[in-house]
C-alpha positions in Angstrom: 116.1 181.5 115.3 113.3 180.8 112.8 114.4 177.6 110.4 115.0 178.9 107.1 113.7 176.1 103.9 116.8 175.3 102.0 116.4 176.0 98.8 117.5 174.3 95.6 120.3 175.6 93.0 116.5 177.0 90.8 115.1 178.0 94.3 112.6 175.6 95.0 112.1 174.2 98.7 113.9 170.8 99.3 112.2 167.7 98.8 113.0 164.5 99.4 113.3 163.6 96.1 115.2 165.9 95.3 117.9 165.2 98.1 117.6 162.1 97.3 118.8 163.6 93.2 121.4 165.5 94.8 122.9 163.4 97.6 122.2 159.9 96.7 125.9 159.2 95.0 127.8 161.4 97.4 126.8 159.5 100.0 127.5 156.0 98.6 131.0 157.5 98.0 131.5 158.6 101.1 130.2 155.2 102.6 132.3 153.2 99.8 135.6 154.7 101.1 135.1 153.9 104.8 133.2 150.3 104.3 134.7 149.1 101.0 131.6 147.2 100.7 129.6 148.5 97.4 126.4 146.7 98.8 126.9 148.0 102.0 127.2 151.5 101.0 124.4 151.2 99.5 122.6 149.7 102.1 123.7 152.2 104.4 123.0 155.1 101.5 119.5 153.6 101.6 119.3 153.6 105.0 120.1 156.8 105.8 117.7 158.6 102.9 114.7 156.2 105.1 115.5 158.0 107.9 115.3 161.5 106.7 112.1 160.7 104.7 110.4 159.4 108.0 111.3 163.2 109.4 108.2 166.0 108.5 109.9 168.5 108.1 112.5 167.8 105.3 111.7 171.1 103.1 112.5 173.4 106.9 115.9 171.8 107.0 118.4 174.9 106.7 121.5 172.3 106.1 120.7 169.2 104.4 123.9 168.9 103.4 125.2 169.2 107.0 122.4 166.9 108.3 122.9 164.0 105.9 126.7 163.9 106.4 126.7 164.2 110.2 123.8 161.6 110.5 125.9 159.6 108.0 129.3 160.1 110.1 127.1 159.0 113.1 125.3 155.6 111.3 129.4 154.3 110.5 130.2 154.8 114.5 127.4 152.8 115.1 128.1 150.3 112.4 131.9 150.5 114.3 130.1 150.2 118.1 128.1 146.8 116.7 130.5 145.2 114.8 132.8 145.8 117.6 130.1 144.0 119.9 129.1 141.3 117.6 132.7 140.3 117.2 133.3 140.2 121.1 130.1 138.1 121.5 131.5 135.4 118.7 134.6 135.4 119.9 133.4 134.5 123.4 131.2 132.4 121.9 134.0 130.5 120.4 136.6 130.1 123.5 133.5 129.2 125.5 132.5 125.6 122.5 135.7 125.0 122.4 136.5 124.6 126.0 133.2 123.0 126.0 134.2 120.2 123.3 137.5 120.6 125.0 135.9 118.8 128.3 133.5 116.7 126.8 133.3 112.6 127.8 134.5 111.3 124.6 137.4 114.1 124.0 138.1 112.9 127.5 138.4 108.9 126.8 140.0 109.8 123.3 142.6 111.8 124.8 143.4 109.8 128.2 143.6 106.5 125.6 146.0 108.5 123.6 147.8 109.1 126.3 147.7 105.4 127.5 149.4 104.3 123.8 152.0 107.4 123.8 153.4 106.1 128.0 153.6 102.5 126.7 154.9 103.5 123.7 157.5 105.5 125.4 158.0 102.6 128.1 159.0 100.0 125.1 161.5 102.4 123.8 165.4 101.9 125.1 166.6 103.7 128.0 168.6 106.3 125.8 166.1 107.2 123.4 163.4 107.5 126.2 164.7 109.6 128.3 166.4 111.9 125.0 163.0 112.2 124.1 161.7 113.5 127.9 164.3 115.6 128.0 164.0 117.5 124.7 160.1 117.3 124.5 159.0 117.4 127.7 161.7 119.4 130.1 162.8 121.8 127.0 166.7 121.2 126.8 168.9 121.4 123.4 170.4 118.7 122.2 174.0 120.1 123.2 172.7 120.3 126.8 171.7 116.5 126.4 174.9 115.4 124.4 176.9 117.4 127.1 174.9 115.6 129.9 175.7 112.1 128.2 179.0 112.3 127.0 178.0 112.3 123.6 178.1 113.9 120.3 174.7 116.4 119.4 174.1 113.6 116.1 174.3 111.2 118.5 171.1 112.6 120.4 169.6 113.4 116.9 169.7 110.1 116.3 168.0 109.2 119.5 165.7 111.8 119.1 165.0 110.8 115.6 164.2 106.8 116.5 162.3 107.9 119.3 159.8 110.2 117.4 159.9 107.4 114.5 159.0 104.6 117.3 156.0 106.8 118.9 154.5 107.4 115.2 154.2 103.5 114.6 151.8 103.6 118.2 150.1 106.6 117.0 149.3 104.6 114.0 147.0 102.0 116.2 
């Protein structure tokens, strides 16, 4: 099959200027509804009418129409295909500096010092409230479990509960 030039509405051979003319807003629409990104569109817009001027043989094109919209189709599943990557990569990026800070020496000494005030913290509280607190925090359990497991009303172990979290704030504090 021997390319046919397309030819203009007057009948003149295709130029790039002239695609440019004729396509140029079409195509930032057609990017616009898919990236929602005015600049972008027209980035990609640009983009795109680069490409087909670095190809010789603009004016033997039978379907610019058909060319332009199928290369654009293509340029937004690779825009799709990288940000798809790029957003993998940062988000392994991420998980990967935070365990890093996660594990570092003075995260360590900050956390195991914490953890030092909290147990002595916890050891100065009464019998009651301490092991209220365990229970609820630590092991998981409703208050009417542990007021059932006392004897006591569920206000009753609020109140615990509520003296216990009160008495660990003041350590925190330090």
């Amino acid at each position: 099959m021997t390319p046919h030039p397309h030819k203009t509405p007057t009948g003149e051979t295709a130029s790039l200027s002239h695609l440019y003319k004729q396509y140029n807003l079409s195509l930032q629409k057609f990017f616009m509804r898919r990236v929602r990104s005015r600049e972008e569109a027209q980035d990609m817009t640009h983009d795109l009418l680069l490409k087909l001027a670095r190809q010789s043989d603009i004016e033997k094109m039978e379907n610019p129409e058909g060319y332009l919209f199928t290369a654009a189709s293509n340029a937004l599943k690779d825009r799709a295909r990288h940000n798809h990557i790029a957003t993998r990569y940062l988000s392994e990026t991420l998980s990967t500096e935070k365990n890093i800070e996660a594990l570092s020496p003075e995260r360590v000494l900050i956390s195991k010092q914490s953890l030092e005030r909290i147990m002595l913290a916890l050891e100065k509280l009464d019998e009651r409230a301490r092991e209220v607190f365990i229970l609820h925090r630590l092991e998981s359990m409703k208050y009417a479990d542990i007021a059932r497991m006392y004897g006591l009303s569920v206000s009753s172990i609020e109140k615990d509960m509520i003296r216990a979290i009160a008495h660990l704030a003041r350590y925190a504090e330090f």
